[in-house]
C-alpha positions in Angstrom: 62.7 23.4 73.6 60.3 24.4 71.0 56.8 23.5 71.8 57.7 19.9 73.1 54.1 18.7 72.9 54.6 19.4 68.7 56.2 17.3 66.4 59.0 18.4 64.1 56.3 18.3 61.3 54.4 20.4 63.1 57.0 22.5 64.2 58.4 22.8 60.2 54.6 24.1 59.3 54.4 26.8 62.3 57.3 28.6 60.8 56.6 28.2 57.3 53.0 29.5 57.7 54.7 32.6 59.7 57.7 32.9 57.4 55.0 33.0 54.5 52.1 35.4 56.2 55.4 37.7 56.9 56.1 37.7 53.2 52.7 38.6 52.8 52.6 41.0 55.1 55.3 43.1 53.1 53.8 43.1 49.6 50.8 44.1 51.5 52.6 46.6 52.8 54.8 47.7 49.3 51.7 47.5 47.1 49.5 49.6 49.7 47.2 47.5 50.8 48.1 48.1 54.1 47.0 51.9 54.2 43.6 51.1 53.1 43.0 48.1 55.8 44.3 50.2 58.3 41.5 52.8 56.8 38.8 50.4 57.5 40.5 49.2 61.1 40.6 52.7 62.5 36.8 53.3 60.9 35.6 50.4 62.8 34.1 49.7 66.3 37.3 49.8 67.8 38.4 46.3 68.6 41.5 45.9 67.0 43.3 45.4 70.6 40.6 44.1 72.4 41.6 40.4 72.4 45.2 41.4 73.1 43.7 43.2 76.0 41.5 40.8 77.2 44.6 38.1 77.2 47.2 40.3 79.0 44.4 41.7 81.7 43.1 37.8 82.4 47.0 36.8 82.7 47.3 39.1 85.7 46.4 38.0 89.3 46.5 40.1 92.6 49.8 40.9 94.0 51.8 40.2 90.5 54.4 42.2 89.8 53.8 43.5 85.8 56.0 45.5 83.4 54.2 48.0 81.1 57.4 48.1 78.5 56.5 50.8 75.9 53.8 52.0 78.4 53.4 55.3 76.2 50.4 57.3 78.7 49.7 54.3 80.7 46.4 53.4 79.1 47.2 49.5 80.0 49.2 51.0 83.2 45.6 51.9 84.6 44.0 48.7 83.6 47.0 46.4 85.1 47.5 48.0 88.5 43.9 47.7 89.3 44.1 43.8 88.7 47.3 43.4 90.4 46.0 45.0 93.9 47.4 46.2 97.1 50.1 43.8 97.1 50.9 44.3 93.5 53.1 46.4 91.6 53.4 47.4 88.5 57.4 48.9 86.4 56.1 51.1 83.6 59.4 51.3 81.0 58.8 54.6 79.1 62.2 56.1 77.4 59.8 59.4 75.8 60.1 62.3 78.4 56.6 63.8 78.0 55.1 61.0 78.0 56.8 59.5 81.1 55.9 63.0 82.7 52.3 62.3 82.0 52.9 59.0 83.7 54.6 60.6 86.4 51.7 62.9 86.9 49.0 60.5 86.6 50.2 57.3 88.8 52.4 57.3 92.2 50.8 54.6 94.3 51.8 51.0 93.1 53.4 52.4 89.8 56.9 52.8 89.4 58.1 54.5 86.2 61.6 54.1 84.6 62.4 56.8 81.8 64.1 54.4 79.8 64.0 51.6 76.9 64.4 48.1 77.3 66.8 47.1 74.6 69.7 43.8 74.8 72.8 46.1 75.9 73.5 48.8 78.3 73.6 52.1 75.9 72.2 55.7 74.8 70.1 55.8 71.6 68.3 58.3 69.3 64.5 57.9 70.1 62.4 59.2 67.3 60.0 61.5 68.7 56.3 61.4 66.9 54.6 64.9 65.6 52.8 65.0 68.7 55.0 64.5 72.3 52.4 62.2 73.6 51.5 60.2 70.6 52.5 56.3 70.9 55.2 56.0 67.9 57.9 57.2 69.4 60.3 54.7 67.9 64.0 53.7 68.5 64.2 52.4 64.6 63.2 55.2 63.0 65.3 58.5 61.9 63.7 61.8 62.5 65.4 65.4 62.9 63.2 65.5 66.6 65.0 62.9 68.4 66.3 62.8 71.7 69.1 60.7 73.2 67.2 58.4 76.1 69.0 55.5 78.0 68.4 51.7 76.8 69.5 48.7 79.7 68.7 45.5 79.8 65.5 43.7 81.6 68.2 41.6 83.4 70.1 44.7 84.2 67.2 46.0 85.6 66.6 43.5 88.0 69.9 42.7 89.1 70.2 46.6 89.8 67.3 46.3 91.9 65.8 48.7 89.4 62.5 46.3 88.8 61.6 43.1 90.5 61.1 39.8 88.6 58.2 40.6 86.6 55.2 37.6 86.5 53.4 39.4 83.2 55.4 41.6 80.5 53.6 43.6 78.1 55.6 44.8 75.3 54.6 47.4 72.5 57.9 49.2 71.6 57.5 50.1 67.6 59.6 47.8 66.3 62.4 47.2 68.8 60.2 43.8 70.4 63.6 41.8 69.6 65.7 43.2 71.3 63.9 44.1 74.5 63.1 40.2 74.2 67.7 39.6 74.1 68.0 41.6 76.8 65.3 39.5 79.0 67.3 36.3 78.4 67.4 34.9 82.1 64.0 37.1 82.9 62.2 34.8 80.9 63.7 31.8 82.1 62.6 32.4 85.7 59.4 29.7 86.1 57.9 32.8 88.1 57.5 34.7 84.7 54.3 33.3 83.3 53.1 35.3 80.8 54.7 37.3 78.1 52.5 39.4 75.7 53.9 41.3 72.4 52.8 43.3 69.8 54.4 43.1 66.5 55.7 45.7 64.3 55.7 43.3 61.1 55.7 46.7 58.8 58.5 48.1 61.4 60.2 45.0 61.5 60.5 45.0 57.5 61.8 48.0 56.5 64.7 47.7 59.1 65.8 45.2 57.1 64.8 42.2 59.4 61.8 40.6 58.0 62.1 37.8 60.1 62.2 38.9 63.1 58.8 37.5 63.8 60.2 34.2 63.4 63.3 34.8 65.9 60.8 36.6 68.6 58.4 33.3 68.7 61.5 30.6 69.1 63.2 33.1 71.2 59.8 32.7 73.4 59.4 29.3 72.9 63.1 28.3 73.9 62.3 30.2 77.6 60.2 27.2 77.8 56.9 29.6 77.1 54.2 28.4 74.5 52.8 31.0 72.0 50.4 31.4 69.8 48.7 34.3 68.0 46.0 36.1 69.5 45.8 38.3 65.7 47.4 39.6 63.4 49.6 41.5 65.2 49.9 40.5 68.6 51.7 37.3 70.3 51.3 35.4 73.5 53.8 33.0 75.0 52.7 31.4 78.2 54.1 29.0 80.7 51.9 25.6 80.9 
């Protein structure tokens, strides 16, 4: 049910203010206004993510098992595992072979790394492979001439393959392909252990892909796992369990 403490009016104005800061959004983006906030966000103090960050790392308690999806060189791999402990553990999901490398190389204890995407089917797909190997948009909706073919399964696959356990905390950052790694988590999420999901959302991504609304199917998608969201920015999304 969608937020069942909210009433339909309620309800009817969340997605209207989302369907219409999503419209926004995109002229933003076709005019290019976009480029020059994104100018002024990178010449900042650098706390774009820090209330993302400070969500996802006070979600986490000692001995939770977390998925990193998207966890690129594992700069919130670090962060998590510490939180989670000795009796933790922590499933970093990175499809990019260098960067999952670099993972390999930097984490062994507590951290187990699966070269692959999370996606909603069991498939092989073209991942778009940034200028730079260990940059973080690597993207599986994109089209570049560097791509390589990595393996996509399910969050429910992994887990009833014993690849991962039933996560407690998700982090997802996967440039654009948040919806369908969501799909493919359908009973994951519905497991009362799961108690936190946190998302970053490729609006711009999202757009030119042709699915402008995606925001709008990721939140109920969320809120329908019996999870309540809300918006910690512009860009990022919680959905917790009360």
């Amino acid at each position: 049910m969608l937020h069942r403490s909210a009433s339909r009016g309620q309800l009817w104005i969340m997605k209207y203010f989302l369907r219409f800061s999503t419209d926004m959004r995109s002229y933003a983006r076709i005019t290019g206004l976009t480029r020059i906030l994104n100018l002024f966000r990178k010449s900042g103090s650098g706390i774009y993510e820090d209330s993302f960050c400070k969500a996802l790392l006070g979600a986490v308690r000692p001995g939770d098992c977390v998925w990193d999806v998207g966890a690129n060189l594992g700069h919130y791999t670090a962060k998590l595992i510490d939180l989670t402990g000795d009796a933790g553990i922590v499933y970093a999901f990175e499809p990019a072979p260098a960067c999952a490398g670099r993972l390999r190389q930097q984490f062994s204890h507590r951290v187990k790394i699966l070269e692959s995407a999370l996606g909603n089917v069991e498939t092989s797909l073209p991942l778009a492979i940034a200028e730079n190997p260990l940059g973080s948009t690597h993207s599986l909706c994109s089209l570049s001439s560097a791509a390589v073919q990595v393996r996509v399964t399910t969050g429910d696959h992994a887990i009833s393959f014993s690849e991962a356990s039933q996560p407690n905390v998700i982090k997802i950052d996967v440039e654009g392909f948040e919806l369908e790694v969501l799909e493919g988590l359908e009973h994951t999420l519905l497991n009362p252990s799961c108690r936190a999901v946190f998302v970053e959302v490729h609006f711009g991504l999202l757009d030119r892909r042709g699915d402008r609304y995606a925001p709008l199917k990721i939140e109920s998608l969320l809120q329908e796992a019996g999870l309540r969201t809300h918006w910690i920015d512009a860009s990022h999304l919680a959905a917790i369990r009360s």
